[in-house]
N, C-alpha and C positions, 0 to 999 in steps of 0.2 A: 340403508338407502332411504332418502328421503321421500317426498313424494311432489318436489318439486324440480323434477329431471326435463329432459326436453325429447318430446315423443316418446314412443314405445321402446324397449329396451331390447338389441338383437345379441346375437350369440356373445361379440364378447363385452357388449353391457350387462348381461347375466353372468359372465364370469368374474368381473369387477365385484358382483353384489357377495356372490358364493365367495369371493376372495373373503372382501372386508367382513363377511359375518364368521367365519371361520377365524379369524384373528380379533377379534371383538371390534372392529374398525367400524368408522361412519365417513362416508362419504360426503364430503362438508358441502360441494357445491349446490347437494337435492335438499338439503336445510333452510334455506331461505327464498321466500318467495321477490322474484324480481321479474322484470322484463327481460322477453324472450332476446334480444338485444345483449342482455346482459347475461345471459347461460349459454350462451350459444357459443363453442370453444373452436371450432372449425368452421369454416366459409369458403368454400371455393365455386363458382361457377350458382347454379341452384342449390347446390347440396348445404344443408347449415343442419350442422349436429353438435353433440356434447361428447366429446371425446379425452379429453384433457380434466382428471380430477384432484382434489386436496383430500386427502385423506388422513383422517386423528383416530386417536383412543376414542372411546365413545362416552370415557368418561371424561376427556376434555372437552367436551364438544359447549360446555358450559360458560369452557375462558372465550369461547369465539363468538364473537359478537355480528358481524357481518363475513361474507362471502359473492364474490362477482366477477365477471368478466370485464379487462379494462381496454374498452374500444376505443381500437387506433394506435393501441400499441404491440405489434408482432412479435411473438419469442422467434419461430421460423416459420419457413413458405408456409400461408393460410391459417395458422393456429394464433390464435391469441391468446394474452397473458389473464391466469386466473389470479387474483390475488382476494389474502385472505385476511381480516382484523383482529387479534386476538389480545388478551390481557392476559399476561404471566408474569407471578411472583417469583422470582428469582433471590436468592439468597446471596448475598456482598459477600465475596472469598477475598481474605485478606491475602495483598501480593507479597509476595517476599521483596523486599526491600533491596535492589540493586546499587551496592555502590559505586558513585560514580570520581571517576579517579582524573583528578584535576592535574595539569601539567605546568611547571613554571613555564613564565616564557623567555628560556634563555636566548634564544635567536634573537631575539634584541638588539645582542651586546655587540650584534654586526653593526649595530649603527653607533660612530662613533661617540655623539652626546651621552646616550645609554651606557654606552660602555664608562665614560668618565665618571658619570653620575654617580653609579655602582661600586668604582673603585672610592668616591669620597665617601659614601655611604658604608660601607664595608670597612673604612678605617673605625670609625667612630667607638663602634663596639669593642674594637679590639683595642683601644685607647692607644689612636694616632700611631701603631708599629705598624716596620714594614717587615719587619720578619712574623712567619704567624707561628703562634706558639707549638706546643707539644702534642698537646693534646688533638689527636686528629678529632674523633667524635662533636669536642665544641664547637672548633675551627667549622666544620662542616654544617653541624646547626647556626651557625651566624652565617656562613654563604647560605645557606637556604633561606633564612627569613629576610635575608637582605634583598635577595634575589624575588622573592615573594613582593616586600613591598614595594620595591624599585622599578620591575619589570611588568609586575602581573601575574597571574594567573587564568587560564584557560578554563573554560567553562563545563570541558570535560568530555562534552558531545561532537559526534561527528561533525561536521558540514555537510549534507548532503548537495553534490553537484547535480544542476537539472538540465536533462536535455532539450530541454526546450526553452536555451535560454536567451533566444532570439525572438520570443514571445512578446506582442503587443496589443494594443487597445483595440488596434483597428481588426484586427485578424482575431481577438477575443471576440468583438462583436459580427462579425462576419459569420462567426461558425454557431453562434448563438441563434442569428435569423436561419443559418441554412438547417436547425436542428427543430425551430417551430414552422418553416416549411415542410421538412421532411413527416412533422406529426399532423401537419395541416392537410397532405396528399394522401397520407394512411387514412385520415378518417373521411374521407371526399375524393374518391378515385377520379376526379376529371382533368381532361388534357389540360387546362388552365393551369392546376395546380400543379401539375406534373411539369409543363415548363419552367413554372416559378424555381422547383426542387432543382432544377440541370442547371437551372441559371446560375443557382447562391452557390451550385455545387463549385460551378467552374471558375464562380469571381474567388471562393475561400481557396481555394488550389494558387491562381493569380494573386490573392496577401500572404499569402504562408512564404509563396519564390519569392516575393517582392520584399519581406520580412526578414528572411535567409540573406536576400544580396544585400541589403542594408546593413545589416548586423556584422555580416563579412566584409564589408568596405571598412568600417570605423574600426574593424578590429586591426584591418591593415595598418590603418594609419594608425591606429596607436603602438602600436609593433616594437618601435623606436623606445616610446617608455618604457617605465617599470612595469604601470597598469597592463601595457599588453604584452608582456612578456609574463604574466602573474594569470591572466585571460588564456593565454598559450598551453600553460602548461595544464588548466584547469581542464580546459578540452580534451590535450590528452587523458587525463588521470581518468577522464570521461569514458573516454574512449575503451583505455584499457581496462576498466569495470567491466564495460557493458560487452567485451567479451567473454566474462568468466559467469560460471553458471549460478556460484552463489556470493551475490554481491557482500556481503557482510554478516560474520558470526561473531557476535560479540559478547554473549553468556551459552554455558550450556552447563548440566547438571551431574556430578560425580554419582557415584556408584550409591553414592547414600542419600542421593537428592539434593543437596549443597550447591549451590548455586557459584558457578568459577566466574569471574570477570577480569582478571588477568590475563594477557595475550600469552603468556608459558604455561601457565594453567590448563588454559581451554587446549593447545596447542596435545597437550603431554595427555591430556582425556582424549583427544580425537587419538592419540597413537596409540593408546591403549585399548580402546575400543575395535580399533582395524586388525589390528596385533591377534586379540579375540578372535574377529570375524573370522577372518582367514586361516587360522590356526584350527581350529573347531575339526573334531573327528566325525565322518557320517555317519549315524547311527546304521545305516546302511549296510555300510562296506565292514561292521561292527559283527556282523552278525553272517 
């Protein structure tokens, strides 16, 4: 414990000190000399104590450079946030290298340009037949590289769909001012400022509806096109994500660390794994 705490220490700021010397701990906040302002971790009504600590090794206490309380910003009711500056060397772990599994884009060939393009292209190699040869294995490397540079290929990564995709300028900057009034009444309790806060509370509530019905009107009308029927479905696909608990597994690690990225892969380790769980005898009922 340091020797710059705040007031006398009662029953359990003594068990704090007994803790951290018992475990070779230092109590980071009594380290640095500041303003009482600035140690003071509770405030309610008169009462202003130090309640709320950081505590390290005492042999790290050397990476920490500074320690404080940051007024005007609330963790929960009355306490404030201690925060604390440290310098640490950290050593670069090399990641395992995920591969990433690119797709052609045969859905293309639904349009019909694509699709003729492909069949001109696709002769070439096989020098102008229309019967294709024997050999299935070549046959098949010439539709894929054809299909590769005709079509494209996929960049390999999800899309991730956002729900907040009715989000705008005006409704970005709304909730911006209501977030530096809100820091503005934490640190200056007056009724002024406290109207300011209900004010911006209630215009950001009135851009977000008014943001929503925008975004759902245009979507009506595009309905009729491709664009909102491609809008449509994206919402659902939305939707039924953000019912399930775990929105996406896309690598997990075999029995030997190996790294799967294959959907039958990972598929075939998660049922081996459950297979396991379940199966397992209780050492219990063993005995």
């Amino acid at each position: 414990m340091g020797k710059f705490g705040v007031k006398e220490r009662n029953l359990e700021g003594q068990m704090v000190e007994d803790f951290a010397k018992r475990i070779d701990m230092a109590v980071v906040n009594t380290y640095f000399q500041k303003r009482e302002e600035h140690r003071v971790t509770y405030k309610s009504g008169g009462r202003r104590t130090q309640v709320d600590y950081i505590l390290c090794r005492r042999g790290n206490l050397k990476e920490i450079s500074d320690c404080k309380v940051v007024v005007g910003e609330s963790v929960a009711r009355q306490h404030r946030m201690v925060v604390c500056r440290m310098t640490l060397m950290v050593c670069k772990k090399k990641r395992s290298k995920i591969e990433i599994e690119k797709k052609t884009k045969w859905w293309k060939l639904k349009k019909e340009e694509c699709c003729e393009e492909f069949r001109q292209k696709l002769r070439q190699p096989l020098g102008g037949q229309v019967v294709l040869p024997d050999d299935w294995e070549t046959t098949a490397e010439v539709i894929r590289e054809t299909g590769r540079k005709v079509l494209g290929v996929s960049s390999g990564r999800r899309k991730e769909d956002k729900e907040t995709w009715w989000w705008n300028e005006e409704v970005q900057d709304s909730v911006q001012r209501k977030r530096l009034a809100k820091k503005k009444w934490d640190m200056d309790r007056t009724e002024e400022n406290r109207q300011e806060y209900k004010e911006l509370q209630h215009r950001v509530k009135r851009e977000v509806s008014k943001a929503k019905q925008k975004a759902y009107d245009e979507l009506h009308t595009r309905l009729d096109t491709r664009e909102g029927e491609k809008d449509l479905y994206r919402l659902a696909r939305q939707r039924d994500q953000d019912g399930k608990d775990v929105q996406q597994v896309r690598v997990i690690k075999d029995r030997d660390g190996r790294v799967l990225t294959s959907e039958e892969s990972v598929q075939r380790r998660w049922k081996e794994y459950f297979e396991e769980l379940m199966n397992e005898e209780n050492e219990r009922e063993k005995e």
